[in-house]
N, C-alpha and C positions, 0 to 999 in steps of 0.2 A: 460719831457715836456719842451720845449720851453718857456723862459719867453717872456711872452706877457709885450706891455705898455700900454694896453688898457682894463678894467677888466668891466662888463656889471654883475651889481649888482643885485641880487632880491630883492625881495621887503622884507622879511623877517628880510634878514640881514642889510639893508641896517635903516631899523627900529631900529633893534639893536642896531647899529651903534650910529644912532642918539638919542635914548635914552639913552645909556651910554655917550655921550656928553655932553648930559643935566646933569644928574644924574647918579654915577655907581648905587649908590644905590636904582634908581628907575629903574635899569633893573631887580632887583628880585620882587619888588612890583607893577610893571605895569602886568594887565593881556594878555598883547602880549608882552612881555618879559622874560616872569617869568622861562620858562623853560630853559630860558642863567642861567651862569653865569658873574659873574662881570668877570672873567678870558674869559669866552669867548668873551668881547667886547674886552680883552684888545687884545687876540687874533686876531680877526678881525681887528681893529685896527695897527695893524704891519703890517698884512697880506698885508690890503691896499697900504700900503706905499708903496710897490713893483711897482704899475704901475703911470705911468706921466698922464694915462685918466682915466675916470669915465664913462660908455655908460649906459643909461637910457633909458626909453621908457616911454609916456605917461602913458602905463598902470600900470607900476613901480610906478612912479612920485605918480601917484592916488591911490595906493592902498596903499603907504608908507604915503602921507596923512591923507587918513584913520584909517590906523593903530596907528600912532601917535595920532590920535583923542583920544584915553585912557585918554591922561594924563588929568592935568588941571592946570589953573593958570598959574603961570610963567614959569612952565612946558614946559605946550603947547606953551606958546608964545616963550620961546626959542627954541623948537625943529620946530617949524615952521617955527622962522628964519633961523637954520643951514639949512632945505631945500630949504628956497627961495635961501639963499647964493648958494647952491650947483647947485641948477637948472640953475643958472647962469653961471656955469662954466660949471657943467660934458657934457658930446656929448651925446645929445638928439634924437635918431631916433625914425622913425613914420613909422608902419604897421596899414594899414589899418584892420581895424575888420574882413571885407568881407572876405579878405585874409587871416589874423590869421585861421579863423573858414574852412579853405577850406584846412588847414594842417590837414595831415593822422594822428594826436596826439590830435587832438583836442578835439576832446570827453571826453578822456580820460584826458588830463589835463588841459584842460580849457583855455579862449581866452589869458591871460597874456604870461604864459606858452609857448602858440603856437607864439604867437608872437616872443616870444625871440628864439624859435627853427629855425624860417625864419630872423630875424635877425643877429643871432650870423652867424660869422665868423672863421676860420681858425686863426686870426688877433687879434681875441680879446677873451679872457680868462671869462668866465660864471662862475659867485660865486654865488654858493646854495645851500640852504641843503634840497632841495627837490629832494629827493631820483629817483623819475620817470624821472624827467628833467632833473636827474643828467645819469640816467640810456639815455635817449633819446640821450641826447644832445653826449655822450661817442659811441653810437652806429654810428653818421653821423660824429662820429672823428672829431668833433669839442672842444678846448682844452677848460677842465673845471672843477672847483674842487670841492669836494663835502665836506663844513665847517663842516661836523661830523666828517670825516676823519682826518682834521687838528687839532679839539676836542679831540679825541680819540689816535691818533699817537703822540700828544705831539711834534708835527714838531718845533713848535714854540718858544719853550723853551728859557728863557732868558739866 
């Protein structure tokens, strides 16, 4: 594959992310972390460095919000701020719903999902580890990786 400089994060990892930020050791005690390890943020975290952009989407944004919603205390309040910071900077595109929900996938993986399937590009590199999206997004050869693989292959290795 082609290295891309531009990587369009899900929301999954992208929670990871920011939870090992805060805390590594509230990526094993948060319950929308808990199934990382501290190794796999630190994984993710290298991963990242590879591209000069970050691509987001609303429905990213809101649901990595959410998700960080877990924590508490000074927790949340610093993993709030590393997304306000971020939302600042990463390239933020907008699919409208209407259009999400009228992709052939959509049933099946739901409006976030479909969104990023008419989003992504050729251009920009899709990190997930959601298996269908990873399976979708592989089918219309749009370049993307799927973070169990990078998990399990040990790509990363120090």
């Amino acid at each position: 594959m082609a290295e891309q400089s531009t990587v369009l994060i899900d929301a999954n990892l992208l929670t990871l992310w920011i939870v090992g930020e805060v805390s590594k050791d509230e990526v094993l005690r948060n319950r929308r972390t808990k199934r990382y390890s501290i190794e796999d943020h630190q994984i993710l975290a290298r991963y990242l460095t590879r591209f000069t952009h970050v691509m987001i989407l609303p429905n990213i944004a809101t649901e990595t919000s959410n998700l960080i919603g877990a924590l508490s205390g000074d927790y949340l309040k610093k993993a709030r701020a590393i997304l306000a910071a971020g939302l600042n900077v990463w390239n933020e595109s907008y699919i409208q719903s209407a259009s999400a929900s009228k992709e052939p996938d959509f049933n099946r993986l739901g409006l976030t999902d479909a969104a990023i399937l008419i989003c992504a590009t050729r251009e920009t590199e899709v990190l997930t580890d959601d298996l269908d999206l990873y399976l979708s997004l592989s089918r219309k050869r749009i370049p993307v990786t799927n973070f169990t693989h990078l998990r399990t292959a040990g790509l990363l290795e120090s």
